[in-house]
C-alpha positions in Angstrom: -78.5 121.3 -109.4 -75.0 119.9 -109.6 -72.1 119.7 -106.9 -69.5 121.8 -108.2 -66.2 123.8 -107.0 -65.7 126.5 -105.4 -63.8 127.8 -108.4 -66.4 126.6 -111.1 -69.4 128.2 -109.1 -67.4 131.4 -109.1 -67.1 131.3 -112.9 -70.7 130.7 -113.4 -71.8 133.6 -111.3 -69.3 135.8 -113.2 -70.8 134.4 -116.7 -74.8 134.1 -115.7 -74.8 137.2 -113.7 -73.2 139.5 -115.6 -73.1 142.9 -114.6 -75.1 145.0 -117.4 -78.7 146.0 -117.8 -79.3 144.5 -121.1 -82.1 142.4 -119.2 -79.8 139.3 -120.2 -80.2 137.9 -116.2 -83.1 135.1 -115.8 -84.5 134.2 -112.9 -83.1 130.5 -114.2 -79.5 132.2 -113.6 -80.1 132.8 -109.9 -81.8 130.0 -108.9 -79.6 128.0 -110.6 -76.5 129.4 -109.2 -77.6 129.3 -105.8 -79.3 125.8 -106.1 -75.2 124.8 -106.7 -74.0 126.7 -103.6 -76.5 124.6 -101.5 -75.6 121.6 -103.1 -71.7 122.4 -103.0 -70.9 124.2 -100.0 -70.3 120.9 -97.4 -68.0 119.8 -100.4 -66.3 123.1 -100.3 -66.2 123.3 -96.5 -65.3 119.7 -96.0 -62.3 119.9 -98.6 -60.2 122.3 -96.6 -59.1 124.3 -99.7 -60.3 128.1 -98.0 -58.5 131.5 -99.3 -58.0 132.2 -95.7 -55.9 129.9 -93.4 -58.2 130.6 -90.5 -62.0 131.2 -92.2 -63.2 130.6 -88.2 -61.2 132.8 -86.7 -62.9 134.9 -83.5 -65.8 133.0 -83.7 -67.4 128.9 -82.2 -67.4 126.0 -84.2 -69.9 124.0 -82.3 -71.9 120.5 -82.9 -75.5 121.2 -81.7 -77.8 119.5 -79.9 -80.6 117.7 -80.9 -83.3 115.9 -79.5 -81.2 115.9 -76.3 -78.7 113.9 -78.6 -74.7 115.2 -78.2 -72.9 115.6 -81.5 -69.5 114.8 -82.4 -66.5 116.9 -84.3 -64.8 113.8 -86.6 -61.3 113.7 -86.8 -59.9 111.2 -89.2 -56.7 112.9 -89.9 -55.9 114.3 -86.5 -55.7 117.6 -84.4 -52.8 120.3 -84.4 -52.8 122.8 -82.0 -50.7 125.6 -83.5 -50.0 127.0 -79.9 -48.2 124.1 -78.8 -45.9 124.0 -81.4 -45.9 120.7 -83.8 -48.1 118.9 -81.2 -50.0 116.6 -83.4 -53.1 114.2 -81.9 -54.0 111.0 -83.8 -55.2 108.9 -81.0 -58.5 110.0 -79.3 -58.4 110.7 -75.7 -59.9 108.1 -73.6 -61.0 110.0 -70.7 -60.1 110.5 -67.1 -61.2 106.7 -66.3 -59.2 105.5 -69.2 -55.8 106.6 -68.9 -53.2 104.0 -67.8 -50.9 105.4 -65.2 -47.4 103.6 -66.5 -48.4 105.1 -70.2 -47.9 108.8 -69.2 -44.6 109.7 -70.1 -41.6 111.0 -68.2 -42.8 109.2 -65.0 -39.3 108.9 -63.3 -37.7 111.7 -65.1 -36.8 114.5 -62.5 -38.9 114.9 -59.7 -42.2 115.7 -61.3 -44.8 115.3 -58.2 -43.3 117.5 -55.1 -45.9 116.9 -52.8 -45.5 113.4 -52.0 -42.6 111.9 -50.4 -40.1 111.1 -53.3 -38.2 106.8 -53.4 -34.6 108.8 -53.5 -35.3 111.2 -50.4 -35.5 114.5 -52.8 -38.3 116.0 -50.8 -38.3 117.2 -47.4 -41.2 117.1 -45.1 -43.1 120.6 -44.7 -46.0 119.8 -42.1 -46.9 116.8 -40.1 -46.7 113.5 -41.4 -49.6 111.3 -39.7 -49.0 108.0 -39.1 -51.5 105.0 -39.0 -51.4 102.0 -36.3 -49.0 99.6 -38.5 -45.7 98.6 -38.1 -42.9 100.9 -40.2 -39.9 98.8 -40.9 -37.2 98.6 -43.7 -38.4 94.8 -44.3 -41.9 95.2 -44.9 -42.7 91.9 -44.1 -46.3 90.7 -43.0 -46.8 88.4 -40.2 -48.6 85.0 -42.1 -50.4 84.5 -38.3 -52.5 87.9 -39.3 -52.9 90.8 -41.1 -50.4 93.0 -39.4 -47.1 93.6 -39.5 -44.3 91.4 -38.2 -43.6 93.4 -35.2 -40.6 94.5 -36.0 -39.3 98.9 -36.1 -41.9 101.4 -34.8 -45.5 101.9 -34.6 -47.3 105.2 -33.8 -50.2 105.2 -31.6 -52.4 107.8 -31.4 -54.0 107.9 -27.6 -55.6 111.8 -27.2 -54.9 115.2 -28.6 -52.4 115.9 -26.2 -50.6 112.5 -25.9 -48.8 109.8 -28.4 -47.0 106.6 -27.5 -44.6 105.5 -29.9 -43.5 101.6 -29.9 -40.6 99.6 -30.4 -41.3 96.0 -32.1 -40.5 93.1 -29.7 -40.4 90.6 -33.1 -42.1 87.7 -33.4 -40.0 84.8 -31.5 -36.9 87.0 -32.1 -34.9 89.6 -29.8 -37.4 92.5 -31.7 -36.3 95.9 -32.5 -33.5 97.4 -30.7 -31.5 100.7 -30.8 -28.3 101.6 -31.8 -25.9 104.0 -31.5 -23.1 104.9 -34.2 -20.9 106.9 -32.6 -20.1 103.7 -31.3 -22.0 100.6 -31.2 -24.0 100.5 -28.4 -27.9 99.6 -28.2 -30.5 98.8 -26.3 -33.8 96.9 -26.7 -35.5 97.7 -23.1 -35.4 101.1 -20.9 -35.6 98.7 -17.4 -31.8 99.9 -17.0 -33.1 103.7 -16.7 -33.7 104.9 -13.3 -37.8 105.3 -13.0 -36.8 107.8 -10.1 -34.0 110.0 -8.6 -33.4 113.0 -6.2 -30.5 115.3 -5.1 -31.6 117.6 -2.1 -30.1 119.6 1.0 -31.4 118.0 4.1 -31.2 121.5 7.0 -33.3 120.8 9.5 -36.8 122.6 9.1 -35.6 124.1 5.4 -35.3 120.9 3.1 -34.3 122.1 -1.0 -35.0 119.8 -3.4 -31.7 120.6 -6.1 -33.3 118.1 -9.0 -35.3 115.4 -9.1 -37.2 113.1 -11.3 -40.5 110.9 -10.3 -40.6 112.3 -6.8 -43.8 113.8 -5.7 -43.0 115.1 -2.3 -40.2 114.8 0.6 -41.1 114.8 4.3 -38.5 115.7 6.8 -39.6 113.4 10.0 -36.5 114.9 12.1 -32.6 114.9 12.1 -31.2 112.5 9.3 -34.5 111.5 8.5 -36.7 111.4 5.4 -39.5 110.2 3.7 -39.8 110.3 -0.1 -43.0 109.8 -2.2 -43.1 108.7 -5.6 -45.3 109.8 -8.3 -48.6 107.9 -8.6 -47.5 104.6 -10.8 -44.0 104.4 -10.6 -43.1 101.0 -9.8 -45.0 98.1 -9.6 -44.3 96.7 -6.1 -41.6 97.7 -3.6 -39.0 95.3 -5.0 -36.7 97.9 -6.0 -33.2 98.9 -6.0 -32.3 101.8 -4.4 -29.1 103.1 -4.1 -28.6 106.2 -1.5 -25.6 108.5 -0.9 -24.6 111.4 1.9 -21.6 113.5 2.7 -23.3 113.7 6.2 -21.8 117.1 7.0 -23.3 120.7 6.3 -20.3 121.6 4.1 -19.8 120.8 0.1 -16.9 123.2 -0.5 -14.2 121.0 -0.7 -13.3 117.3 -1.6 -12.7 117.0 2.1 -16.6 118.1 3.2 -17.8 114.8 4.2 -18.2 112.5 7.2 -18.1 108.5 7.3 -21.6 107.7 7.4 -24.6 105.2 6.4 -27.2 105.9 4.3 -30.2 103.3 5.5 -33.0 103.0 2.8 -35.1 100.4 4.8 -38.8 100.8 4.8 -40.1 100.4 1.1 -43.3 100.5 -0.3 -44.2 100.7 -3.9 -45.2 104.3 -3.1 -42.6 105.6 -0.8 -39.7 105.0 1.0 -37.4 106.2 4.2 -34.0 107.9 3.8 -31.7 108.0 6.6 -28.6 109.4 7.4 -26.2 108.4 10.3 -22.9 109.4 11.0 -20.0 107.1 12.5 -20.8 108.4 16.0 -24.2 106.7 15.6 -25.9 110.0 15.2 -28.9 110.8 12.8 -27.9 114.0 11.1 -28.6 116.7 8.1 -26.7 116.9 5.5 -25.6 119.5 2.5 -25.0 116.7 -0.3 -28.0 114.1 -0.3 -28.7 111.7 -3.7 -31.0 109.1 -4.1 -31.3 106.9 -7.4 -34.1 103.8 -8.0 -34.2 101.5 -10.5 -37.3 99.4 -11.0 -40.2 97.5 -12.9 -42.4 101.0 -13.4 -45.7 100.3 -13.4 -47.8 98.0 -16.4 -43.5 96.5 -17.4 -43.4 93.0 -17.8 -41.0 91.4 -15.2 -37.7 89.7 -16.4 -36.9 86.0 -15.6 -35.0 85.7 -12.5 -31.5 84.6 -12.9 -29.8 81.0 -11.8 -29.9 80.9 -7.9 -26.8 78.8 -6.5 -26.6 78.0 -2.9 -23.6 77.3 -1.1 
């Protein structure tokens, strides 16, 4: 038994087998032809020199296994896959766990991964983007006191389903976060110069219509010229308050000229309420068509500002 070519074991069939009846054929002949196709046919399979360019065409090539043991498919000179064009693969792949990230290639080319949020702005936002309880800011910059941000841009707190806060940095030992305004330079790093409360009514007597209003809960009429106002629950902090109060003092609002000389006293203050009067130049209480009241104030859980220089005279 002899390893031998394809091509020479061909020959010997065609010269020990020979197709007559003369009784020429031993058994030698076959065994010992198929003795060298045993012997031969990894050589053969292993060489790569088939008639056909596919021999395993339509059918598995598969490494079994044995004694619960995994085999292995050896390639030394590489693997083409003819449906990818000339895509040639000489280095094994080392698994899911062992690729490096920075070795794929074409990692900034284009805008390969459209579901995250791209460094250049190319993708836009289709859903909700949740936020965590850090601060987002353009420096990025960690406070070296603890783990958190600096304090400094916005931070998104989630409080219930059906309620958010979102806050404005105050820094750390710096003016904060503040905002501004283009269109032409304006900002502002507190809302304390908002009104926390305003109204516009008609005071008839017996029929008072509320026209707007913002933080008011309720207006009593106690008679002629004479109102109480309730704030929402929370508002202000105490009753120190400015209030600033207005009437035309007349029944009229057609005209420019619809209004009397008058006083608007806003006197009794709590942090809950307060009284709005109206009084003509005659010294008479009195309704009025055109009534405004706006308040500004510490609303309720602000920290209070320092109190300016006091000079007396």
């Amino acid at each position: 038994m002899t390893i031998r070519s394809q091509t020479t074991i061909v020959n010997n069939i065609n010269t020990d087998l020979a197709d007559n009846n003369a009784g020429l054929i031993s058994a030698a002949d076959i065994r010992e032809n198929m003795k060298d196709v045993v012997e031969s046919i990894n050589t053969i399979v292993g060489s790569g020199n088939f008639d056909s360019s596919t021999p395993f065409s339509n059918a598995n090539v598969r490494a079994k296994i044995v004694n619960n043991q995994y085999g292995f498919f050896i390639a030394e000179s590489g693997i083409k896959f003819p449906n990818n064009g000339n895509t040639t693969q000489y280095v094994a792949y080392p698994g899911a766990g062992g690729i490096s990230h920075t070795g794929i290639a074409d990692l900034t080319v284009g805008n390969p991964h459209t579901q995250y949020a791209h460094v250049a702005g190319y993708n836009k936002m289709t859903g909700n983007f949740p936020m965590s309880d850090k601060w987002l800011n353009a420096s990025g910059n960690v406070d070296l006191l603890s783990t958190t941000m600096n304090n400094h841009g916005l931070k998104f707190e989630y409080v219930s389903t059906d309620r958010e806060v979102i806050h404005v940095g105050s820094g750390l030992g710096v003016k904060g976060t503040s905002v501004k305004f283009d269109i032409d330079n304006s900002n502002f790093n507190s809302a304390k110069g908002i009104a926390q409360a305003w109204i516009n009514f008609t005071g008839t007597s017996g029929n008072v219509v509320v026209n707007s209003s913002y933080n008011i809960s309720a207006i009593h009429q106690s008679g002629n010229g004479y109102y109480v106002l309730y704030f929402n629950t929370g508002t202000f902090t105490n009753s120190n308050y400015v209030a600033i109060g207005h009437s035309n003092s007349t029944t009229g609002s057609g005209s420019p000229q619809d209004f009397d000389i008058n006083t608007v006293g806003i006197v009794t203050r709590n942090k809950d309420y307060l009284t709005f009067v109206v009084r003509n130049d005659n010294g008479e209480y009195v309704n009025a068509r055109v009534n405004d009241l706006v308040v500004y104030g510490n609303s309720s859980g602000v920290t209070a500002s320092s109190s300016p220089t006091v000079v007396n005279i």
